[in-house]
N, C-alpha and C positions, 0 to 999 in steps of 0.2 A: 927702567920700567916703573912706572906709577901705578901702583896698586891699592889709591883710597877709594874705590870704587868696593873694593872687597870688605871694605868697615861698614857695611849694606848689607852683606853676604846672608847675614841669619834674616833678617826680613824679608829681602828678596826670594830667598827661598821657600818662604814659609808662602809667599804670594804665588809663586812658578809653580808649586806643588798645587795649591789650593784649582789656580790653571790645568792641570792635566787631571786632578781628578773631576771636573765639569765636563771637558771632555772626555774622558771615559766613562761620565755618568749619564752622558748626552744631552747636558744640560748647559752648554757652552751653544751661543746660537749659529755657530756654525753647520750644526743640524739640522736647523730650521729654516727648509726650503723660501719661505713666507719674508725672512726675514732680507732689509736690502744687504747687499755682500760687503760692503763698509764696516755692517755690524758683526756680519759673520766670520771677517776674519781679524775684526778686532781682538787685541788679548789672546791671540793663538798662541801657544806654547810652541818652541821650537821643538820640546820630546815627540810632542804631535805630528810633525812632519817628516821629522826622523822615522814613528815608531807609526804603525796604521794602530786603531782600537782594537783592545785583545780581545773580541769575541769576534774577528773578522774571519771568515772562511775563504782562506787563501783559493778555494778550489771557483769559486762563484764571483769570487771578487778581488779585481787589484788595490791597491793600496789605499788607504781611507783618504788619503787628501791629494798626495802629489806624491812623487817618485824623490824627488827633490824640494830642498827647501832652496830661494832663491832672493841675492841679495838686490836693494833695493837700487844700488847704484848700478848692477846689472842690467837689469829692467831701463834705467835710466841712459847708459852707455849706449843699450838695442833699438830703445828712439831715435836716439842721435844719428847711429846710423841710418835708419829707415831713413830720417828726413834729408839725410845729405845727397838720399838718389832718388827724390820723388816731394815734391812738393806736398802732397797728399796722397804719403804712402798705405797702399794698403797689403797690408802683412798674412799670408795665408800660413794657419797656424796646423801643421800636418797632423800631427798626434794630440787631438786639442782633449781626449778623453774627458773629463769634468768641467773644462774651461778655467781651471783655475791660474795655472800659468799663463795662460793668453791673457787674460783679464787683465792680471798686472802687468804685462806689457800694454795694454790699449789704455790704460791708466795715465802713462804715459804720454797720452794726446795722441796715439795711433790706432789707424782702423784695423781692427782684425778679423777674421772669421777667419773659425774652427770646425775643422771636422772630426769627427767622432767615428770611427768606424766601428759599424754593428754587428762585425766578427770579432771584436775584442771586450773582454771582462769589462764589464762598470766598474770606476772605483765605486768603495764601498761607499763614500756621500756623490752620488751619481753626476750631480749639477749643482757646481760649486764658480758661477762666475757673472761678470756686472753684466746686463742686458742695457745697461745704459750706453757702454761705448762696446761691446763684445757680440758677437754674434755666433752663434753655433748652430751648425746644420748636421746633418749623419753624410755619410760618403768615407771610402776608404781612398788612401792617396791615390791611387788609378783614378777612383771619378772625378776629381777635381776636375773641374771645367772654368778655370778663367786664367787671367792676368798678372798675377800678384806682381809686387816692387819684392818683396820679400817672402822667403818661403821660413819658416821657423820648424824645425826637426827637435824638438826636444823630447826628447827618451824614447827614440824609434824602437819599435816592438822588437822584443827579444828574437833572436833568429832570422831576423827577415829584414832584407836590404832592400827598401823601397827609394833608394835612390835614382835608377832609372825612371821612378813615375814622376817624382820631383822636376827632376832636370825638364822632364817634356815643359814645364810652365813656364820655362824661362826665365827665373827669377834676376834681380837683379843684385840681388844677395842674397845668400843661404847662411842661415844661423844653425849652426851643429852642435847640439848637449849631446854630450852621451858619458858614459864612464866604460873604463874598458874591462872594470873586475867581471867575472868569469862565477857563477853563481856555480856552488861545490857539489850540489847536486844531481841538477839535470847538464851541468858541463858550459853550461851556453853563456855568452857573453850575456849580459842585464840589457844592453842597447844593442838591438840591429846586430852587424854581422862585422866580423875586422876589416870586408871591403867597403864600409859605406860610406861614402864619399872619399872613399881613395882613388886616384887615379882620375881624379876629376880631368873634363874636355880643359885645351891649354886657354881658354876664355875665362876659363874662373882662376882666381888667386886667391894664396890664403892672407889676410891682411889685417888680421888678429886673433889673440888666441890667450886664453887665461882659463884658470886653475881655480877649483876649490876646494883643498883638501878637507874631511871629515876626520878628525884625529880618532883611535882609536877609545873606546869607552870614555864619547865626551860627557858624558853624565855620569854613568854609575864611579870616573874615577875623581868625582866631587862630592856625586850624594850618593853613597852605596846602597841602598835603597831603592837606585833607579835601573833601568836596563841595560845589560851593556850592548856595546857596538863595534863592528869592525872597523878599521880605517876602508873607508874609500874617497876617492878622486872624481870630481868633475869634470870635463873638460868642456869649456866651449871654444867655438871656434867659427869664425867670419869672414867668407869668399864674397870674392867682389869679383861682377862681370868683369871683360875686359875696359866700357870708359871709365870705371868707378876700380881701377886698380892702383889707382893714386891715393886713394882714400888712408890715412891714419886714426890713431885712436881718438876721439874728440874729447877737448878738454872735458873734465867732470862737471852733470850739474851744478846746479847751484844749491847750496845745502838745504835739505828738506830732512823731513823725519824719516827714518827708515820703519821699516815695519818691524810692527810690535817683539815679532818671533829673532830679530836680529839683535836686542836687546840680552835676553836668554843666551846668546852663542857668545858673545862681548862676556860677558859673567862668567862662562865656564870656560872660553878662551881665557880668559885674563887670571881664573884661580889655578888652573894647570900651570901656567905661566909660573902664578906665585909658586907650586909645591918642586918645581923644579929650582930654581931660583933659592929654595930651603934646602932640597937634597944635594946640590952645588955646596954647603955650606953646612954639610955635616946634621941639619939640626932634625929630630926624628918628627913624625908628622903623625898625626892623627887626624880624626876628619876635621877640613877645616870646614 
């Protein structure tokens, strides 16, 4: 493991910190409706998407940015698909809440439009996506009313399997995020319901499927000072009609930047990395 990246370590951190407190102070222009979304989610902090703003009131509002944070080669993988079963796919984004996660798939050189449905909580920055290639309308997954190439489910509302409304579109592939942790409180899974999209009609196939785990306190067990976290898992996952059941994983982009917030997870992936790597080896640890 190569660990000259962490000879960075005190600077970097001193710039990620200076990052979450703008956005906590609202002064990161991610806030700023006015501003284009290039600039807005420039410089985002991964704690940011991890953690919503502490003065959010869980009761009025879902989470300040996204549910998930998502990688860049992800986003890049979900084009590849679209385009292998639609020359001019266009991607119906189910749970499009902010727009933000549709965004950076239509980033990608894909059309999307998002629906918002206006029985569920705003996140707490309400409208958070590019109007340059993105489109967002209100409708809950029952009114969809068209065609899509792709239907995109990421982070179906807790409790409720809106799978049946989907399948009616016929897509020609369904992209499924969800996580299956089980929130300790109200009992209920964080996505949808344990049936949703199980037991799919024998036309759809599953034809990829990849992981992201959240390690347990990826922050506070670098910079104690930060908040901690539980481990949880992402799953996604990628049905293909029956002509597109042939379909495999398409090689990777071609290298491009990742987003700014992937940067941040590299950093504190790769210092857990190092204090393991020292606790192997007897040596005691203080913060690094």
């Amino acid at each position: 493991m190569d660990f000259e990246m962490l000879r960075q370590m005190e600077s970097f951190s001193e710039e990620m910190l200076n990052r979450i407190i703008a956005f906590q102070s609202k002064e990161h222009p991610v806030w700023n409706t006015a501003r284009p979304f290039d600039e807005r989610i420039r410089g985002l902090a991964l704690h940011d998407l991890v953690f919503s703003h502490p003065h959010r009131d869980p009761a009025q509002f879902g989470p300040t940015i996204s549910h998930f944070y998502p990688r860049r080669t992800e986003m890049q993988r979900l084009a590849q698909y679209a385009h292998a079963v639609a020359k001019d796919p266009l991607v119906v984004d189910a749970h499009a809440r902010n727009g933000f996660i549709g965004s950076l798939l239509a980033r990608e050189r894909v059309r999307v439009i998002g629906f918002r449905d206006p029985a569920l909580k705003n996140n707490q920055i309400a409208d958070l996506y590019d109007p340059a290639c993105y489109e967002l309308r209100q409708g809950s997954p029952g009114e969809i009313n068209m065609d899509p190439d792709v239907v995109l489910s990421a982070w179906m509302p807790a409790g409720r399997n809106v799978t049946p409304d989907l399948l009616k579109l016929n897509p020609k592939l369904i992209v499924f995020i969800f996580t299956e942790h089980v929130d300790t409180q109200s009992r209920q899974p964080q996505t949808g319901t344990p049936e949703a999209f199980d037991g799919l009609p024998s036309r759809y196939r599953l034809v990829d499927e990849w992981k992201e785990t959240r390690p347990a306190d990826l922050f506070r067990g670098i910079w104690p000072d930060l908040t901690g976290n539980i481990e949880e898992t992402r799953t996604v996952r990628v049905f293909a009609d029956e002509p597109f059941h042939q379909l495999t994983r398409p090689e990777p982009a071609a290298t491009k930047p990742h987003y700014d917030w992937e940067q941040d997870l590299e950093m504190a992936l790769l210092a857990h990395e190092a204090k393991r790597y020292l606790e192997r080896r007897g040596v005691p640890l203080g913060r690094i």
